[in-house]
N, C-alpha and C positions, 0 to 999 in steps of 0.2 A: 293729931298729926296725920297727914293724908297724905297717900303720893301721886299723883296726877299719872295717869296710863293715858300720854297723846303724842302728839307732834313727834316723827322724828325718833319713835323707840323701835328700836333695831332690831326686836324679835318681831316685827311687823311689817321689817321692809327688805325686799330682798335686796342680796349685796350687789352694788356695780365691780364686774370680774373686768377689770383691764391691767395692761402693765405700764401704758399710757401713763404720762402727767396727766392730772384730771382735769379739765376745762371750766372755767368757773366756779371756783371751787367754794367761793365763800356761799354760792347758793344750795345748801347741803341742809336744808330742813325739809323733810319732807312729809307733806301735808295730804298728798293719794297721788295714785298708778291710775295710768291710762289701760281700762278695759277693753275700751272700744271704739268704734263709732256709731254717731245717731244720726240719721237722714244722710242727705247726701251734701250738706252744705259744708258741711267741715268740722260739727260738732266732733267731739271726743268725750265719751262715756269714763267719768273719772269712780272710781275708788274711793272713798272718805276715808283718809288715814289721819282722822285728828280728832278731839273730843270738840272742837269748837269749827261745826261744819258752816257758819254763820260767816267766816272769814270770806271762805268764798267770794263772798258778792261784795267784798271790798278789795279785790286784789286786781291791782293795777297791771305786774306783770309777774311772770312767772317762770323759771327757769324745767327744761323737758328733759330728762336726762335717760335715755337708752340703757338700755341691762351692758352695752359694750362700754361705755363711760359717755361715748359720743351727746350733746347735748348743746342748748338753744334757748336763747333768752327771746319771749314772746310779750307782746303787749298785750292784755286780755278785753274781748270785745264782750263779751256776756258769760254770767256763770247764772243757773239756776237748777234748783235739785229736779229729779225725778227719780222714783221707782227705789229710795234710799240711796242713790247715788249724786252726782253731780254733772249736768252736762256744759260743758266747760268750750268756747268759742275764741278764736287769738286772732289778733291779726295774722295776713300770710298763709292762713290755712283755712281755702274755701272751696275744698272739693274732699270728696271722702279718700280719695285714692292719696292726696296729701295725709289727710289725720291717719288714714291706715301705717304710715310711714311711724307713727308715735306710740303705734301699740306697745305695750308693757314699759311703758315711760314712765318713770318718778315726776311725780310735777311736786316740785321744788321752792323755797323760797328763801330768802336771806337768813341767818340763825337770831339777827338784831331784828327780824320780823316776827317773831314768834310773841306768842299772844302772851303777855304779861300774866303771870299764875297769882292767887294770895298768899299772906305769908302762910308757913309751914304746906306749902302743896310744891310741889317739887317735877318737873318732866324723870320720865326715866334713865333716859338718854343722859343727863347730866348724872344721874348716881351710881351706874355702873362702872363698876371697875374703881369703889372706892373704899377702903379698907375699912373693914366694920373690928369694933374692940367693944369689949364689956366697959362697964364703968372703971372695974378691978384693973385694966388693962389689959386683957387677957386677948389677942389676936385671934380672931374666928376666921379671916382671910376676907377674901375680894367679893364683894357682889355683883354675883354673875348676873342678876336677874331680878326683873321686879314683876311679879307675878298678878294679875288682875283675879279678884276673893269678893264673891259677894260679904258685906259688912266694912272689910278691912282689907288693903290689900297683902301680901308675903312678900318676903324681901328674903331669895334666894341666895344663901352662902355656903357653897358644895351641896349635901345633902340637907343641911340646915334649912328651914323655910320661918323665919322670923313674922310673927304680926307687923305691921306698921302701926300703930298704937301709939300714942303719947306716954304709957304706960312700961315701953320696953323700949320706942327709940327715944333716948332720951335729948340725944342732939342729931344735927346732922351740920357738920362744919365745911360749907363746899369750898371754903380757901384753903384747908389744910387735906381736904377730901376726905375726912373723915368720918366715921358714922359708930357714935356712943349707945351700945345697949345695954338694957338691966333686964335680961332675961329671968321668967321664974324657974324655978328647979323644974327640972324634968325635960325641959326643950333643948339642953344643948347636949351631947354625946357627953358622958360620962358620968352625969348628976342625976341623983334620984330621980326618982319618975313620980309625977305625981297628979292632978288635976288641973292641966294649967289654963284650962277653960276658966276653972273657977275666980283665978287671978287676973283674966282681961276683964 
């Protein structure tokens, strides 16, 4: 079991602060932030905020959404990477003094647009804030957090930091939000302590 650290995980993206009704709101996946701009045509220097930077160059449009909530649905005329980023081209925006206006933009796309995972791999954004229990039923509380671990990733619950392992999450139910684990002794506050390396 794997959990996919991409598209749309919230410790990656900073928050839109308004009190505003949000505008567009079903376009709330967000895929990279506008850095900057390149030349003077209109490009915009994008952020890759997704594990599948390959989307890019099949994205028809794209919603720009400003740190104040303000935001814009674009047709997209060219995306192609440079320098590990993405230089991203829209209709409507062909002067640099327009794409300047887009700086620190979420660029955004539908949530039904999001790139189909395999089974057992999971977005982050879907498993936070969803109640984890041992098999015994024993309440560990909310996870707050899915943590990126060379090997394996952690699945943060308070101070708790869980393997993601087939081994300890033994399910993960996202119609009841639920998330079953079989921890070995010593990882959770109270139980022996013991070598729990040796058990993954």
């Amino acid at each position: 079991m794997s959990v996919a650290i991409t598209e749309a995980d919230s410790s990656q993206v900073p928050a839109v602060k308004t009190s505003k009704p949000v505008s567009n709101s079903e376009w709330d996946w967000t895929i990279g932030a506008v850095v900057g701009c390149f030349g003077i045509l209109g490009e915009m220097k994008v952020k890759i905020l997704t594990d599948f930077p390959e989307r890019f160059k099949q994205l028809k449009k794209v919603c720009l959404r400003l740190p104040t909530g303000s935001s814009r649905i674009f047709e997209v005329k060219n995306c192609r990477p440079h320098k590990g980023q993405m230089l991203v081209r829209v209709v409507g925006i062909d002067k640099i003094e327009q794409a300047e206006i887009w700086r620190n933009a979420l660029v955004q796309v539908r949530r039904s647009d999001a790139v189909v995972l395999p089974k057992d791999d999971y977005y982050s954004v879907d498993l936070v804030g969803m109640e984890v229990v041992t098999k015994e039923g024993r309440a560990l509380g909310k996870l707050t957090k899915v943590i990126p671990n060379p090997g394996h990733d952690l699945l943060a619950v308070g101070d708790v930091l869980i393997p993601a392992v087939k081994q300890i999450v033994i399910e993960i139910d996202t119609s009841s939000r639920i998330i079953t684990v079989d921890p070995p002794e010593g990882l959770l506050p109270g139980q022996e302590a013991e070598d729990v390396g040796e058990q993954l």
